[in-house]
N, C-alpha and C positions, 0 to 999 in steps of 0.2 A: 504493500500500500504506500503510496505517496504521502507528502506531507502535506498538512490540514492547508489551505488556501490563507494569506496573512488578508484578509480584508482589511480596507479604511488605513492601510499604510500609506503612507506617501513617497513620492517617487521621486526622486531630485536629478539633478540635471543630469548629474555620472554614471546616478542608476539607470537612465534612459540609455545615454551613450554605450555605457557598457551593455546592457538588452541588445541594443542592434548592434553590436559587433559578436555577441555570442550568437545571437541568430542568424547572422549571416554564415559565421564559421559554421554553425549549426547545416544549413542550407546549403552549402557546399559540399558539405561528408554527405548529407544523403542524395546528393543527386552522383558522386562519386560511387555509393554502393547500390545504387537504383537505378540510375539511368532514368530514361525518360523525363520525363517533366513533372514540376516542383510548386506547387499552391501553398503560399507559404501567409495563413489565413491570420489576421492579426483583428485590434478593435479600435474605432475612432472614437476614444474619451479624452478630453480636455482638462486639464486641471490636472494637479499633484497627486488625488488618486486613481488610477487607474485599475483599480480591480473593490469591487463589491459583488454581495450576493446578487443582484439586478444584473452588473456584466457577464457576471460568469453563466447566469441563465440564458442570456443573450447569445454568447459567444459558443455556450452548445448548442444552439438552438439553430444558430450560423451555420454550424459544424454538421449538423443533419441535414440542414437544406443544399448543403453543397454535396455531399455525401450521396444524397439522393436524387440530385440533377446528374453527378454525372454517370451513377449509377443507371436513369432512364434513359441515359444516350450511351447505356453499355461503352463508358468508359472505366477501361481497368485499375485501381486503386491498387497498385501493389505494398504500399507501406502509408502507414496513417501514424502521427502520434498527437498528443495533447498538451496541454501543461496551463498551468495558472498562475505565472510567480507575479509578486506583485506591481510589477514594471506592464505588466496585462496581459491579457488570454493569448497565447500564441496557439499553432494547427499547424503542421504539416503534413501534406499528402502528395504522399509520387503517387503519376499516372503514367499509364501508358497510352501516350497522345499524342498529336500535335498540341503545341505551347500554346498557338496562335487559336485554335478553337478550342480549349480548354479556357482560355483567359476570354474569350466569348460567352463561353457560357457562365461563368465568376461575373463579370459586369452586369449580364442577364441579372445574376442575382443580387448582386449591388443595388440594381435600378428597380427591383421588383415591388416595393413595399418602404414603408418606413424604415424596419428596421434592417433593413438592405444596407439601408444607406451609411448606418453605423459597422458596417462589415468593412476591412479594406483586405482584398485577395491580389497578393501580389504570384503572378504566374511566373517563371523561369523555367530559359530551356536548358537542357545538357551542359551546357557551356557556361550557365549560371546569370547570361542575360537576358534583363526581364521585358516582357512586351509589355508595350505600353499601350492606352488606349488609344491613343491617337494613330497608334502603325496599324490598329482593326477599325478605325473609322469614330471613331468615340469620343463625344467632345469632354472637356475635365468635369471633373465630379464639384457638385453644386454644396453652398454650405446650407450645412442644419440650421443658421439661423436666418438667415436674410435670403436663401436661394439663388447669390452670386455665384460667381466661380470662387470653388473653395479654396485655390492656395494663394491668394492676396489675402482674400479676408484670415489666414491661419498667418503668413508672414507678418503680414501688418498690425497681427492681434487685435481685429476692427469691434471685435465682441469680448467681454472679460468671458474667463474661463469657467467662472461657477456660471452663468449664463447657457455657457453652450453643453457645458456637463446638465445641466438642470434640464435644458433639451432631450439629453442623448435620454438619461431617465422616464422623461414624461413620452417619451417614443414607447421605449422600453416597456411599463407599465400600461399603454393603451396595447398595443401589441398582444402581451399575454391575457389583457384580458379580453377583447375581441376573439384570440384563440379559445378563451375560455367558455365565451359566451356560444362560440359557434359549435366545439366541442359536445357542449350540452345539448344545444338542439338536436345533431345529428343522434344522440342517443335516445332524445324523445321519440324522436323521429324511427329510431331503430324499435324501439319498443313496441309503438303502433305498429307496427309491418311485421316483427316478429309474433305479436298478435293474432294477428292478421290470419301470418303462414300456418299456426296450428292448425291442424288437419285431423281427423273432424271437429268439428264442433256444432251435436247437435241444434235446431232451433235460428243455428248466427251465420253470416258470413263466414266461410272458409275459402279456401282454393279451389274446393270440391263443387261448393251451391250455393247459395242465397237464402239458406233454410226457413225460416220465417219469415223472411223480410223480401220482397219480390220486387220492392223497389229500389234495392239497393244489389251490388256485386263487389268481388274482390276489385275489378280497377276502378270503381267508385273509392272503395275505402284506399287504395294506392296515389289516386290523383290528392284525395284528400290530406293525407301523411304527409304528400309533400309540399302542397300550399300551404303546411303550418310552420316549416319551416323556420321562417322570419318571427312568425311570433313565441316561438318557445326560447328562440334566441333573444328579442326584446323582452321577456320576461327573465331569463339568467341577468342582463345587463339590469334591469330594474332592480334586483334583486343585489347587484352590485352595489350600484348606486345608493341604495336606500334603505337596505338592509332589512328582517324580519320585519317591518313594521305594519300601522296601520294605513299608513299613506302609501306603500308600498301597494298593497292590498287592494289602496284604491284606483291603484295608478294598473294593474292588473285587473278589473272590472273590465277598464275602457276598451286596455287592450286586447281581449276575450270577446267583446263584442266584435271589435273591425275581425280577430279571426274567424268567428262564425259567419258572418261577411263572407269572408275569406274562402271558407269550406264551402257555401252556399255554392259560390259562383265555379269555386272546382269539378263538384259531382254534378251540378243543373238542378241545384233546390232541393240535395238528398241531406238529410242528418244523417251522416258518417260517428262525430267526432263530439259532438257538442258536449257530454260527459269530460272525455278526455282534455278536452281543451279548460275545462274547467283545473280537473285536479293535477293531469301534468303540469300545466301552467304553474300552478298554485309551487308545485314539487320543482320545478326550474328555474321559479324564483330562490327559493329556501336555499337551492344551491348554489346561485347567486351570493347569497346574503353571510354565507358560511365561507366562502372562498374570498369575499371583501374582506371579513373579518380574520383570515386569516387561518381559517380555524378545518379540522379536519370532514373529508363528505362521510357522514355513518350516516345507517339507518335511523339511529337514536337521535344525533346531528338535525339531520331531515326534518324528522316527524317536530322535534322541539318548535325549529323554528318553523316551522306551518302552523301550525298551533298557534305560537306569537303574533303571526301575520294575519291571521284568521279572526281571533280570540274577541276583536272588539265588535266587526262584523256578526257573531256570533250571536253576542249578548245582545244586539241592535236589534236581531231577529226573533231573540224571544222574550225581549218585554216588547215587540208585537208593534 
């Protein structure tokens, strides 16, 4: 096992200087015992820290999506390594490629999203020099804070550093939690469809018939699973946002109504979902409100905070 990460260190000028002369040394031995070409994956954070628990989530997160790009273009990965010391996240990965469409598909993912843009993949051929963007056609990389061209505004230091750190973070933390929020849906979403799939099920909807219900069929309740989509996801985020509460609760009302909306106009006027949409909802908030706070997804987790969210709504309906 490696050693624990130093988060919240700070990094001083020699620390930096020395980082890029061991990585370069570093970068040179493995394209020496690997050959091919060298993705040598680093992080754009500003300021004296360069490594917290936020980057380093980041920086794997990096590290999978390059891992899996060049994976779907059945590019070979022959040596991969990792590290976190506190000078920031380094990554290197030999391929067996050309430099020149390898560092094509790196920019691809530089420019993909926000937190793209806090990636910086530097490509090297055999020989240890690096392509650049502009020898594949690429104009230079824009800054996080004012969307210039980034290396005046980093020469000229045109934004103070806790500024553009406070950026790279608030990237950072919308990031995962969009992933978070989307995440969840697709699980709601997985649910009703594995539902769905059991086979038989007298009386319901299966794969098989329509057993009671003749105005409904399996790609009714399919069209349906998936126009809910959006809104199991704007209920995770609400649920981010504003935690078990009763305004929480209220603010999921509204949006329960546009999904039944929603379901209407999917199936032609069938109730597929209209249950579901209630208590999923209800349960993708909770999971929302548990992942803002930090805290872990149980069952017991779950049910609490539905409860909470619920609780005032409740009483409102039985004194009538």
């Amino acid at each position: 096992m490696g050693e624990a990460p130093e988060y919240g260190r700070e990094a001083g000028v020699m620390d930096m200087a020395d980082s890029r002369e061991a990585r370069a040394a570093r970068q040179a031995e493995l394209l020496r015992e690997h050959g091919g070409c060298l993705v040598s994956l680093t992080m754009n954070v500003a300021g004296p820290v360069k490594l917290n628990p936020d980057v380093a989530r980041a920086f794997h997160e990096g590290v999978r999506m390059l891992r899996d790009a060049l994976a779907a273009h059945r590019l070979e990965v022959i040596y991969e390594e990792a590290r976190l010391p506190f000078t920031g996240p380094e990554a290197f990965l030999c391929v067996r490629a050309d430099a020149a469409a390898v560092k094509r598909l790196a920019c691809a993912m530089e420019e993909r999203d926000a937190l793209g843009r806090l990636l910086d993949a530097d490509v090297l051929r055999a020989d240890g020099e690096k392509v650049s963007r502009a020898e594949i056609g690429l104009p230079p990389r824009r800054c996080l804070v004012c969307g210039g061209p980034a290396a005046p505004c980093a020469a000229g230091r045109r934004h103070p550093a806790a500024e553009v750190f406070q950026k790279a973070l608030d990237i950072i933390r919308a990031h995962f939690a969009a992933k978070f929020a989307d995440d969840t849906a697709s699980l709601a979403v997985r649910a009703l469809l594995y539902e769905l799939a059991v086979t038989p099920k007298p009386g319901l909807v299966d794969r098989a018939n329509s057993g009671s219900h003749p105005d409904m069929d399996f790609f009714h309740f399919t069209a349906s699973a998936a126009a809910l989509f959006p809104y199991f996801r704007t209920c995770a985020a609400l649920g981010m946002e504003h935690g078990a509460t009763a305004e929480c609760f209220a603010r999921l009302t509204t949006e329960g109504a546009l999904a039944e909306g929603a379901m209407l106009r999917a199936t032609g006027g069938v109730n597929t979902h209209k249950g579901a949409i209630f208590t999923l909802g209800i349960l993708c908030a909770a999971a929302g409100s548990l992942h803002g706070a930090g805290e872990p997804l149980t069952p017991g987790g779950l049910s609490a905070a539905s409860a909470r969210m619920t609780a005032r709504a409740l009483e409102e309906e039985r004194a009538g």
